[in-house]
C-alpha positions as MATLAB code, in Angstrom:
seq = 'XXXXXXXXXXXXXXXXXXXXXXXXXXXXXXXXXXXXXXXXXXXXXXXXXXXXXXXXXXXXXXXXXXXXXXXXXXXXXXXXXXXXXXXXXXXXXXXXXXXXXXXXXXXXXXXXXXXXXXXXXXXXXXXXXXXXXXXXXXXXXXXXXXXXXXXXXXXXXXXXXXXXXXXXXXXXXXXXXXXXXXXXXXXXXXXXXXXXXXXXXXXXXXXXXXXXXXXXXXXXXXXXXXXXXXXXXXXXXXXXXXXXXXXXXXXXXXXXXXXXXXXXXXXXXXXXXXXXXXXXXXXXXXXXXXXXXXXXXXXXXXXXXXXXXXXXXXXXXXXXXXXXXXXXXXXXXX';
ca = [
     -14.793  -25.636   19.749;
     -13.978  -21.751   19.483;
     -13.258  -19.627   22.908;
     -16.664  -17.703   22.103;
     -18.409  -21.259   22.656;
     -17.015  -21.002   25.946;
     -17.192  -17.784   26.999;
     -21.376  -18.555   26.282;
     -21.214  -21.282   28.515;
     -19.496  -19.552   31.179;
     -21.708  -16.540   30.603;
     -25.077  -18.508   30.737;
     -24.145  -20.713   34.137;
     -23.019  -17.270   35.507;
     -25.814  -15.634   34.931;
     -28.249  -18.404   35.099;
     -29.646  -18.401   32.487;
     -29.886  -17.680   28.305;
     -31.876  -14.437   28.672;
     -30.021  -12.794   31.475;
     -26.477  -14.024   29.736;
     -27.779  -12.815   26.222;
     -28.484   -9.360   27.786;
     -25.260   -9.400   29.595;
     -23.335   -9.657   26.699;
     -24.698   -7.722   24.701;
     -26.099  -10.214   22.177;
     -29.523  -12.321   20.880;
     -30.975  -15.089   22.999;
     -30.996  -17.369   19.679;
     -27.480  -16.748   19.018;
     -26.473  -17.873   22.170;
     -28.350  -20.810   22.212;
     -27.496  -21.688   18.811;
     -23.616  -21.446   20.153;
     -24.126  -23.734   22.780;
     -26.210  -26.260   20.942;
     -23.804  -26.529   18.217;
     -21.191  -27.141   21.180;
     -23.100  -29.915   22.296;
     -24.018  -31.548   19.211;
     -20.139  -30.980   17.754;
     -19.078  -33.086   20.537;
     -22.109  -35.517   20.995;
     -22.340  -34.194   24.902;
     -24.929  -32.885   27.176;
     -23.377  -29.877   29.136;
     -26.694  -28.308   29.965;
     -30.035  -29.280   31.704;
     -32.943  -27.115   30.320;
     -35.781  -27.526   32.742;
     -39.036  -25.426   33.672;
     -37.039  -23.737   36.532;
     -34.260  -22.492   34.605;
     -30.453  -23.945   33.428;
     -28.239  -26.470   35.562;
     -25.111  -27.952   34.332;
     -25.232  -32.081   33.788;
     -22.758  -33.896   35.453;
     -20.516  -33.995   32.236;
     -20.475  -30.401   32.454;
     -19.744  -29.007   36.106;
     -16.614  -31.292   34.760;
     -15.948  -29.726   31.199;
     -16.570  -25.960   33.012;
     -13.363  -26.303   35.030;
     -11.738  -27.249   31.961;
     -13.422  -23.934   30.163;
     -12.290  -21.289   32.882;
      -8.520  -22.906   32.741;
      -8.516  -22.492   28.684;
     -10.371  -18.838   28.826;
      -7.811  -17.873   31.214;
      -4.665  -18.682   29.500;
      -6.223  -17.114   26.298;
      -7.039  -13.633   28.419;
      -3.265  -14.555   29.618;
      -1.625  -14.853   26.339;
      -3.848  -11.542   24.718;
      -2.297   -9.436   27.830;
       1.124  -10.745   26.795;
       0.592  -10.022   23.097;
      -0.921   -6.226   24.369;
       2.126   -5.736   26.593;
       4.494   -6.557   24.155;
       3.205   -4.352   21.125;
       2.829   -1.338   23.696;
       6.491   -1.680   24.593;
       7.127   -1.993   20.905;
       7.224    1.714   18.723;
       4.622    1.163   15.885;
       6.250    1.276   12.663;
       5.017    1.086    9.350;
       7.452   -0.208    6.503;
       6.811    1.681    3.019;
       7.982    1.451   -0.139;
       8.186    3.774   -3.030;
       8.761    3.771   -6.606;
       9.880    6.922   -8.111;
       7.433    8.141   -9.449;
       4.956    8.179   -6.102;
       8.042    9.438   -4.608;
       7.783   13.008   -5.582;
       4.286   13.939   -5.048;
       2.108   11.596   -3.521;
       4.320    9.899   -0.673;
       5.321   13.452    0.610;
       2.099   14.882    0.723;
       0.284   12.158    2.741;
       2.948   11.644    4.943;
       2.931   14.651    6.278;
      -0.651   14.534    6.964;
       0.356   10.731    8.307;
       2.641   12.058   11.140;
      -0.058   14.305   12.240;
      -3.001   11.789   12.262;
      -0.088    9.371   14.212;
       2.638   11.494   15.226;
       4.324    8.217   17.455;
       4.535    6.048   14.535;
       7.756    5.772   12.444;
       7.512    5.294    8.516;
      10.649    3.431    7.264;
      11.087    4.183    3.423;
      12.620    2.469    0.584;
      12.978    3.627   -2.751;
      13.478    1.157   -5.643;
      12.026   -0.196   -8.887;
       8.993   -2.060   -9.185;
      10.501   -6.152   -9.420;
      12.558   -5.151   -6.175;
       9.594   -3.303   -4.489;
       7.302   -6.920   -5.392;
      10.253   -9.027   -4.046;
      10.741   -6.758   -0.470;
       6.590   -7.341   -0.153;
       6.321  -11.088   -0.486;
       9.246  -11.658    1.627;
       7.261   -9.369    3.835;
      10.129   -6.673    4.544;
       7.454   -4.420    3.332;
       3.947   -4.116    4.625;
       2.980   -1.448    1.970;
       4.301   -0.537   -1.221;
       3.222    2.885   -3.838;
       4.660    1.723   -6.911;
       4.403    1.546  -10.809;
       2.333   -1.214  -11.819;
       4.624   -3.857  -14.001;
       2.901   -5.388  -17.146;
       1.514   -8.552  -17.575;
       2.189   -8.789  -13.200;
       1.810  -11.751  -11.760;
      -0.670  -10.583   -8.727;
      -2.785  -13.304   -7.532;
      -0.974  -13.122   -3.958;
      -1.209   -9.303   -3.309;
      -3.573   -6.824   -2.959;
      -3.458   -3.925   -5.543;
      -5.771   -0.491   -5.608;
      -4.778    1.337   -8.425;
      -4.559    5.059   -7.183;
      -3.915    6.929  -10.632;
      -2.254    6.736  -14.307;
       0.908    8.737  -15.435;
       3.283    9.334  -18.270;
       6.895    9.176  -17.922;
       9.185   11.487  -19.649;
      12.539   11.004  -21.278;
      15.009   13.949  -19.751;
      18.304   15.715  -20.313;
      20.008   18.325  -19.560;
      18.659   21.742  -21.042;
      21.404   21.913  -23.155;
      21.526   18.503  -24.622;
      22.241   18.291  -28.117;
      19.244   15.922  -29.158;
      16.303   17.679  -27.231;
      14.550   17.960  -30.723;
      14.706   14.707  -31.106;
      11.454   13.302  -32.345;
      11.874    9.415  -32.483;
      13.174    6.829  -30.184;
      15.213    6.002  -32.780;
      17.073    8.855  -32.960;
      18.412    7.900  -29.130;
      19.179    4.652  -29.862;
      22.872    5.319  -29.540;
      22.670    7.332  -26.378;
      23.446    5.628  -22.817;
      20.684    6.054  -20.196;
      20.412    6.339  -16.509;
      18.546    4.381  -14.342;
      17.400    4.467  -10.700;
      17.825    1.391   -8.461;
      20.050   -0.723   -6.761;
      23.791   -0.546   -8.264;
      24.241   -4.432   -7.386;
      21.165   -5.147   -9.764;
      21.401   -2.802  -12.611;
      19.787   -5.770  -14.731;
      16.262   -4.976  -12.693;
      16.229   -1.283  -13.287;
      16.255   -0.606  -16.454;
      12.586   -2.426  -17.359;
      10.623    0.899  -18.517;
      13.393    1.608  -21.203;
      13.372   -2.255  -22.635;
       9.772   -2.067  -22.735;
       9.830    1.327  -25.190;
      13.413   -0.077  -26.819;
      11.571   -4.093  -27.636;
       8.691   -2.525  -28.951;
      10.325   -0.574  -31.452;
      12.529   -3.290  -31.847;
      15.677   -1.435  -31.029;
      17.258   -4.140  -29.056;
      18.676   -3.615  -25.363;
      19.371   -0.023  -24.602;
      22.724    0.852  -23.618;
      23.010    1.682  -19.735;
      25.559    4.298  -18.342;
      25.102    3.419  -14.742;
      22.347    2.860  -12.093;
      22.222    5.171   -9.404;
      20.679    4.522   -5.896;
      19.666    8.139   -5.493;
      17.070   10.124   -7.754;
      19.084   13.170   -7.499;
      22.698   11.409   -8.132;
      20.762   10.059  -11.830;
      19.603   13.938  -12.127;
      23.294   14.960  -11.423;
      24.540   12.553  -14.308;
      22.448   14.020  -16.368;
      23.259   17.467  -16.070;
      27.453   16.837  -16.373;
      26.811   13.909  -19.415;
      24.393   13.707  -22.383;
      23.320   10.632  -21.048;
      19.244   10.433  -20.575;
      16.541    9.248  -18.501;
      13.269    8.165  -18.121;
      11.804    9.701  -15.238;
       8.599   11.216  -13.487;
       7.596   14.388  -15.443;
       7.235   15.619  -11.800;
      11.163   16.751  -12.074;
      10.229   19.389  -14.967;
       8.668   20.827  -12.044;
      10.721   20.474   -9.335;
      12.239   23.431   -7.811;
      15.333   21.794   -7.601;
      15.393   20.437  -11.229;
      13.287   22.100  -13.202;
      15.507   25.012  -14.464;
      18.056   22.303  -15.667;
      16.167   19.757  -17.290;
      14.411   19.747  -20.527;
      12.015   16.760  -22.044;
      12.582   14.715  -24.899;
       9.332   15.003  -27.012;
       9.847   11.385  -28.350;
       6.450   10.348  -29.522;
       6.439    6.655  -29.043;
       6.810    7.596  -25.617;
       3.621    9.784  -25.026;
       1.841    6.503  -25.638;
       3.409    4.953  -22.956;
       0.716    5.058  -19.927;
       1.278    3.329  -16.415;
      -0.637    2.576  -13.510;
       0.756    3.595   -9.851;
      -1.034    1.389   -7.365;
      -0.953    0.566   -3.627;
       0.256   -2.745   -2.848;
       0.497   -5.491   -0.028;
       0.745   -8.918    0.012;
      -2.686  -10.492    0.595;
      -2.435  -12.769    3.502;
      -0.205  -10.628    5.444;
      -2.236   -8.828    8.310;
      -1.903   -5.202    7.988;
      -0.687   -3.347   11.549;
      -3.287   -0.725   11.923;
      -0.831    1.843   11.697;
      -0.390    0.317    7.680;
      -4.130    0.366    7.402;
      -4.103    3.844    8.409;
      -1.696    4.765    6.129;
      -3.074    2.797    3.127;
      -6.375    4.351    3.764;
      -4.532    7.983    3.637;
      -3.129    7.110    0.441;
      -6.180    5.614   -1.464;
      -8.015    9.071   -0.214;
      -5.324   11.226   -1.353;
      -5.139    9.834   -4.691;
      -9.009   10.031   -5.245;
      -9.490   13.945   -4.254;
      -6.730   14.424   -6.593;
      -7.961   12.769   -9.583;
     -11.402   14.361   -8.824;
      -9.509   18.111   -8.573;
      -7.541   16.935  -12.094;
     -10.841   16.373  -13.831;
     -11.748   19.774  -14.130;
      -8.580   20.959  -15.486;
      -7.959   17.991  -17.866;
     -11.860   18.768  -19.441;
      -9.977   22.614  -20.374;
      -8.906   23.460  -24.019;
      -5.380   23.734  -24.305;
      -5.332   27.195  -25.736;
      -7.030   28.666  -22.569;
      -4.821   27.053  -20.259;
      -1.503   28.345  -22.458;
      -3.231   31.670  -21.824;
      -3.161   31.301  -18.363;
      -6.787   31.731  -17.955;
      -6.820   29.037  -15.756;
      -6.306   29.669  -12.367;
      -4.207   26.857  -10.180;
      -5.705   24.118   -8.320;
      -4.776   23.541   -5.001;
      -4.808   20.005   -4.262;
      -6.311   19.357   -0.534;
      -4.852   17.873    2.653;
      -5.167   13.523    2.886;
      -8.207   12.835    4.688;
      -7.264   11.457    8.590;
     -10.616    9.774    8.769;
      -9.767    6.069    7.361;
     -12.524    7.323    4.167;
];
């Protein structure tokens, strides 16, 4: 028995009938009598009479509709309660945010975000990947933009992968390897990572994954900072390195001081950033929203890339190539 069964039933005695009900609300004559019948048939009872001059209820079911109106008002009792207490309640959407995502893509869309929702508040956390996983199936998260771990264990989340990037191995401008060549030749360097200082085991996953493939062994870790720009600050007082978004050879705020390692093994290196949620959590729609925003922005700028990826190298060293501008995040849910 569903409430819809008996929301028919009140519908059709109200109404007096299938035809006036079905127009009432809104809905096919079969489908409501297919409701009801399976009602009756579920439960091996009679509520109806069908005759030539229209629909009565049996005696079985002038009892059973008291019953109906009691449970369909509780129901329209409990949804007003569950209305009241999420209008009372600021909407909130909890993100997180690898690095990576961090720089470009988060910013952009959010801003576009407030305006599409300007009375909902995004709460964001920044950390790796195997901490961004954990935060979403012990639903502290509802969504998380994130670099895709390999050989991920997904079959209880949701994951639309938005784009692919390279990483790039950074140091200060000055750094006395940054003609280094080879992985190997950094080996004996300490690196940086970005995370959660009581965890540094869980941050520095990107770096085994180049280090156990050249079979270098563990690499050696300086520290783990819980800010981006603390690990960029490290950098630019040590010769420590770091593997971070190529973004920050950008960045207004680091680009001037940093410099990238051309280490070849590491151009080979290509990752997927991907929205993800857990799968039988029930987005808010202010997460749905959101997730729709991102997935949009992602797509018009892979389609602006294109162009500009298909263009020979030489032309775009000569500056023949004018900038793209990469367009506002859709509002519209596409």
């Amino acid at each position: 028995m569903t409430l819809q069964q008996l929301r028919d039933l009140l519908a059709v005695v109200t109404h007096g009938g299938f035809r006036a009900a079905a127009r009432a609300l809104d809905v096919s004559q079969a489908g409501l009598t297919k409701s009801l019948a399976k009602l009756e048939e579920e439960h091996g009872v009679a509520l109806l009479d069908r005759t030539a001059k229209g629909i009565t209820l049996t005696p079985a079911g002038q009892e059973f509709l008291s019953y109906a109106h009691a449970a369909l008002l509780e129901a329209d009792r409990a949804e007003e309660w569950l209305h009241n207490l999420r209008s009372q309640k600021a909407p909130s959407v909890a993100l997180g945010v690898s690095i990576e995502p961090s720089l470009q893509l988060a910013p952009a869309v959010l801003a576009d975000f407030r305006h599409a929702m300007p009375d909902t508040t995004v709460h964001i956390s920044q950390s790796s990947s195997s901490e961004l996983l954990a935060a979403l199936r012990e639903n502290r998260l509802e969504l998380a933009v994130m670099r895709l771990p390999r050989n991920l264990e997904a079959k209880d989340l949701r994951i639309d992968v938005l784009y692919e990037f390279t990483a790039a191995i950074v140091a200060r401008r000055e750094h006395p390897l940054k003609a280094a060549r080879s992985i190997r030749e950094l080996c004996h360097l300490e690196w940086v990572v970005v995370g959660n200082p009581g965890q540094p085991a869980q941050h520095d996953e990107s770096i085994r994954e180049l280090f156990l493939e050249q079979q270098l062994g563990r690499p050696r870790l300086a520290a783990v900072s819980d800010s981006l720009f603390g690990a960029v600050s490290m950098l630019l007082e040590s010769d420590c390195v770091a593997r971070l978004p190529r973004q920050l050879l950008e960045h207004p705020l680091t680009g001037q001081w940093l410099t990238e390692l051309r280490i070849r093994e590491q151009q080979e290196q290509i990752h997927e950033i991907a929205l993800v949620s857990k799968a039988s959590r029930q987005l808010s729609r202010e997460a749905r929203q959101l997730g729709s925003m991102l997935k949009s922005y992602a797509r018009v700028s892979r389609a602006v890339a294109a162009p500009r990826a298909a263009v020979s190298p030489a032309l775009a060293a000569e500056g023949s190539v004018p900038p793209l501008e990469v367009p506002s995040a859709p509002t519209d849910g596409a």
